[in-house]
C-alpha positions in Angstrom: -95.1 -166.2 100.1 -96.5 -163.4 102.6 -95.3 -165.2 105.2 -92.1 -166.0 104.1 -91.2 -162.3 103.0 -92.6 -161.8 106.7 -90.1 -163.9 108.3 -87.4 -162.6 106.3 -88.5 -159.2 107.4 -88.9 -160.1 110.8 -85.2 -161.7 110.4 -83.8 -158.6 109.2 -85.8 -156.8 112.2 -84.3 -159.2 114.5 -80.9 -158.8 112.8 -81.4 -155.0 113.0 -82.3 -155.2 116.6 -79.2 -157.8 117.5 -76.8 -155.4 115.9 -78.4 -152.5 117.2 -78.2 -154.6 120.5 -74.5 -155.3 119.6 -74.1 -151.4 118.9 -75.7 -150.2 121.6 -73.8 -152.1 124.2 -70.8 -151.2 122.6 -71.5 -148.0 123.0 -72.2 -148.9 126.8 -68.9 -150.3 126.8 -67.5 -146.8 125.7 -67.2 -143.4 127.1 -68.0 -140.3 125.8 -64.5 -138.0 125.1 -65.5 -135.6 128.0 -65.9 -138.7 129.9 -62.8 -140.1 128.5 -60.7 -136.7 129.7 -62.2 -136.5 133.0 -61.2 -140.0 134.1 -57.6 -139.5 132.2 -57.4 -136.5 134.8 -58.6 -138.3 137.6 -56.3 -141.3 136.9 -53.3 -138.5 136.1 -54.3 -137.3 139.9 -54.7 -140.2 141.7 -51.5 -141.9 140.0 -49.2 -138.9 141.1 -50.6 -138.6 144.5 -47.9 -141.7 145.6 -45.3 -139.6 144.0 -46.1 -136.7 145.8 -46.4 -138.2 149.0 -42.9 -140.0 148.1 -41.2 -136.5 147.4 -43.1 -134.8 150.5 -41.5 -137.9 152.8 -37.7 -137.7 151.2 -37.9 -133.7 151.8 -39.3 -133.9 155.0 -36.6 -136.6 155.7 -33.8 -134.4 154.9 -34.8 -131.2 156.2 -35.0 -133.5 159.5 -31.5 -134.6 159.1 -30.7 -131.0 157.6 -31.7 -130.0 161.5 -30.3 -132.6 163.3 -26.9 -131.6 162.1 -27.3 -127.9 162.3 -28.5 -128.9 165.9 -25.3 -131.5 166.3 -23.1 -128.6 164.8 -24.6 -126.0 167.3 -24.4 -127.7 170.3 -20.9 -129.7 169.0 -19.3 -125.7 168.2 -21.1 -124.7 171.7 -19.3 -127.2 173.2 -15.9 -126.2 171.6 -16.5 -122.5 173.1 -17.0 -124.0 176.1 -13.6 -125.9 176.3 -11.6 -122.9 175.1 -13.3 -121.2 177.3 -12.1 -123.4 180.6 -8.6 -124.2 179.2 -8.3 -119.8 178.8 -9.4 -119.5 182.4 -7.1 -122.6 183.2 -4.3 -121.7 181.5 -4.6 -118.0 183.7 -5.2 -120.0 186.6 -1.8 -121.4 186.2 -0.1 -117.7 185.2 -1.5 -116.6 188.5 0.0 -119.4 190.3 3.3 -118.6 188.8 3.4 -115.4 189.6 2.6 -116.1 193.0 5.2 -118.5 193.2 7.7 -116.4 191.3 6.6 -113.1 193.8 6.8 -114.7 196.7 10.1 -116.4 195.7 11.7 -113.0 195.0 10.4 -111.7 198.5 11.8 -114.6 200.5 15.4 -114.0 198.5 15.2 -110.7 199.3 14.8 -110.9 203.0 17.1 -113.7 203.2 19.7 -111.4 201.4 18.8 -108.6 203.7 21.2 -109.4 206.6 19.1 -106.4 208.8 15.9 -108.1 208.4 14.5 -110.2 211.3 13.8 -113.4 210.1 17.5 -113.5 208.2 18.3 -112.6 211.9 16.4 -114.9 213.4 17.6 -117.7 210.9 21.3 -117.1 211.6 20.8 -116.8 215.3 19.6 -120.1 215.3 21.5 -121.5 213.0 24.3 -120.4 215.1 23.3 -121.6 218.7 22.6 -125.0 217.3 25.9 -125.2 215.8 27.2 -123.9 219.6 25.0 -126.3 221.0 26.6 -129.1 219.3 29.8 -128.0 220.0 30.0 -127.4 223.6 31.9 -129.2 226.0 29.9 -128.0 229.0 27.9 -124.7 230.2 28.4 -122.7 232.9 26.2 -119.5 234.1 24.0 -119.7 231.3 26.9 -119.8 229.2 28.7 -122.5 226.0 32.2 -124.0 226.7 34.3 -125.7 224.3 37.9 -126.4 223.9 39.6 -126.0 220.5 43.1 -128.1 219.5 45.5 -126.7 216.6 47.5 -129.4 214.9 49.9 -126.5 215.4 50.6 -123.4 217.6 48.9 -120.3 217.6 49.4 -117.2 219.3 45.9 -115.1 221.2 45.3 -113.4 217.9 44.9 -116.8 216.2 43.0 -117.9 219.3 40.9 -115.5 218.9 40.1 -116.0 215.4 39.6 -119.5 215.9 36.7 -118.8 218.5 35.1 -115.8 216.2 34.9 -118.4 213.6 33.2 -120.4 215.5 30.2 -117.8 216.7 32.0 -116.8 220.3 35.0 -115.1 221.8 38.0 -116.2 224.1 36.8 -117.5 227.8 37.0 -116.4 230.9 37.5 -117.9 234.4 34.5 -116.9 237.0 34.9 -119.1 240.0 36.7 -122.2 241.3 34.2 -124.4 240.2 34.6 -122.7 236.7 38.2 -123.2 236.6 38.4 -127.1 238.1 35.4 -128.1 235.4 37.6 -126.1 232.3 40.9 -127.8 234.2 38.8 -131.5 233.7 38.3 -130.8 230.2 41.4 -129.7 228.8 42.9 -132.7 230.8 40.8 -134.8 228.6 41.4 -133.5 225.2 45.5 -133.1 226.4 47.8 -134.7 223.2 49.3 -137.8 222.4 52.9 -138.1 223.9 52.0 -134.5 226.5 51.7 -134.9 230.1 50.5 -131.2 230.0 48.3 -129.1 227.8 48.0 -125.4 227.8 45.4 -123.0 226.0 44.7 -119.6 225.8 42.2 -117.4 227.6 40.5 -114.0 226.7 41.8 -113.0 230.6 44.3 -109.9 230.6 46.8 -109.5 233.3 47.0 -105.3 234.5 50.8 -105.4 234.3 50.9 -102.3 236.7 48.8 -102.7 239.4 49.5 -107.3 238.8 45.1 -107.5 238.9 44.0 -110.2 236.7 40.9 -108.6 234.8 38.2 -110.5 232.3 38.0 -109.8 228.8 35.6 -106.9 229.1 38.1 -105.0 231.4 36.0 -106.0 234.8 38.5 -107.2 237.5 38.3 -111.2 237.3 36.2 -112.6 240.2 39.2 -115.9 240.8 42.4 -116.4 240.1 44.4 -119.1 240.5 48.6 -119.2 239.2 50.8 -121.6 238.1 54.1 -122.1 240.3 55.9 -118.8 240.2 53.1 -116.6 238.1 52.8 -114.2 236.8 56.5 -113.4 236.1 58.2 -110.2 237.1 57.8 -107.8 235.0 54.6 -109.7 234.0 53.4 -110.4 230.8 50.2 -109.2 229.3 48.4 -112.2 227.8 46.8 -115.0 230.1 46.4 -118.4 229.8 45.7 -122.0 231.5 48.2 -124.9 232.3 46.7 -128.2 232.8 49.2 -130.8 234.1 48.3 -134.6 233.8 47.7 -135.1 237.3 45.3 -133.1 238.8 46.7 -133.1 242.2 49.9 -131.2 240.3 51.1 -127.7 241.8 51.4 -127.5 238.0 48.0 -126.4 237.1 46.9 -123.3 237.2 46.9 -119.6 234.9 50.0 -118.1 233.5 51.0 -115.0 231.7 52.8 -115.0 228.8 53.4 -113.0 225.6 50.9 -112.2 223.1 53.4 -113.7 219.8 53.8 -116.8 222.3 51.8 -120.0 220.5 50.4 -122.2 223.1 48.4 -126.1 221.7 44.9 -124.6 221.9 42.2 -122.0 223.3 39.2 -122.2 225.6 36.3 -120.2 223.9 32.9 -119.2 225.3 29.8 -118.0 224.1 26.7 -116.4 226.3 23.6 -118.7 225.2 21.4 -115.7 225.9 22.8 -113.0 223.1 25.7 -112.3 220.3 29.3 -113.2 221.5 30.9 -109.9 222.7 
């Protein structure tokens, strides 16, 4: 009977000690609340420290894209200045030019319309003695010959105007070989249906005193008349017959009437200065 209640008690000790066993490790199993609040917080940390890091990259991220385009901005509105820049100092580069051009433009009109400058001077001069050049039939002493035909007429004033038009003055006879060379030519350019050609000469003939003189008044250094010239009372204005046939008696100077209107006149022009 003792023994029994014994193991009955012992039971009940055993039971006692398996649930205070049970109990026990249950309470292993468990934390205190302090315990409970401290690894809450720890957890609470440690689970918002991958946030953290998350935000920390995204704003680092944009503040370094924030900089890349204030620094792409910068250099980009840098880079704008810069091209205004050039294009102003192209764009005066050019107005300079212009002016130049425009200044320089206005000084070479003005000289050319100066007619007392040199180079408008020097241009004409030129200008003039190649035209004479092309235009003469042969030279003589340093000086331009050339025959001019009319299609009609003309009396010494006309002559004359036709040789100031052309840069020179009516010619004069200096020597044989001046006259048999101007005889030549005005043989060669003589008319279709002529067998004689005359022209006029700048020559004068002193009706007084019957001396041939040149243009400028100095007595003429040759002189050579057509049959029966000059006439009696002579005449005042001089000028050359040219027969067909050279050997002619028919070829020589005559005097005649200024109004008289002869097929042409011989001109001449000194290579070396202005007509006179």
């Amino acid at each position: 009977m003792h023994s029994a209640k014994y193991n009955v008690y012992e039971n009940a000790r055993e039971g006692e000690d398996y649930q205070g066993q049970v109990t026990l490790s249950d309470c292993d199993q468990r934390s205190s609340p302090a315990q409970n609040m401290t690894t809450e917080r720890r957890k609470g940390i440690f689970g918002k420290i991958p946030m953290v890091m998350f935000c920390l990259l995204i704003l680092t991220t944009v503040m370094g894209l924030m900089a890349i385009f204030v620094l792409h901005f910068h250099s980009q509105d840098a880079w704008y200045r810069e091209s205004a820049k050039m294009e102003r100092q192209y764009n005066a580069t050019i107005q300079q030019l212009k002016d130049a051009n425009d200044q320089a433009f206005l000084e070479v009109r003005s000289l050319i319309s100066n007619k007392s400058s040199g180079i408008t001077s020097f241009i004409e001069e030129n200008y003039i003695r190649k035209e004479l050049l092309e235009m003469c039939d042969f030279f003589y002493a340093g000086k331009c010959f050339f025959l001019v035909m009319t299609v009609s007429r003309v009396t010494k004033s006309q002559a004359g105007a036709e040789c100031t038009q052309r840069g020179s003055h009516l010619a004069n006879i200096y020597s044989r070989a001046h006259f048999l060379r101007a005889q030549s030519l005005i043989r060669s350019k003589m008319l279709l249906g002529h067998n004689y050609n005359h022209v006029w000469t700048g020559m004068t003939l002193d009706i007084q005193a019957r001396k041939l003189k040149l243009s400028n008044g100095e007595l003429a250094p040759f002189q050579s008349w057509f049959v029966a010239r000059p006439y009696t009372p002579a005449r005042i204005a001089v000028g050359l017959h040219t027969n067909a046939v050279a050997a002619s008696d028919q070829n020589g100077m005559f005097d005649e009437h200024l109004t008289y209107q002869l097929l042409g006149v011989l001109c001449e022009n000194n290579l070396h200065g202005a007509s006179t």
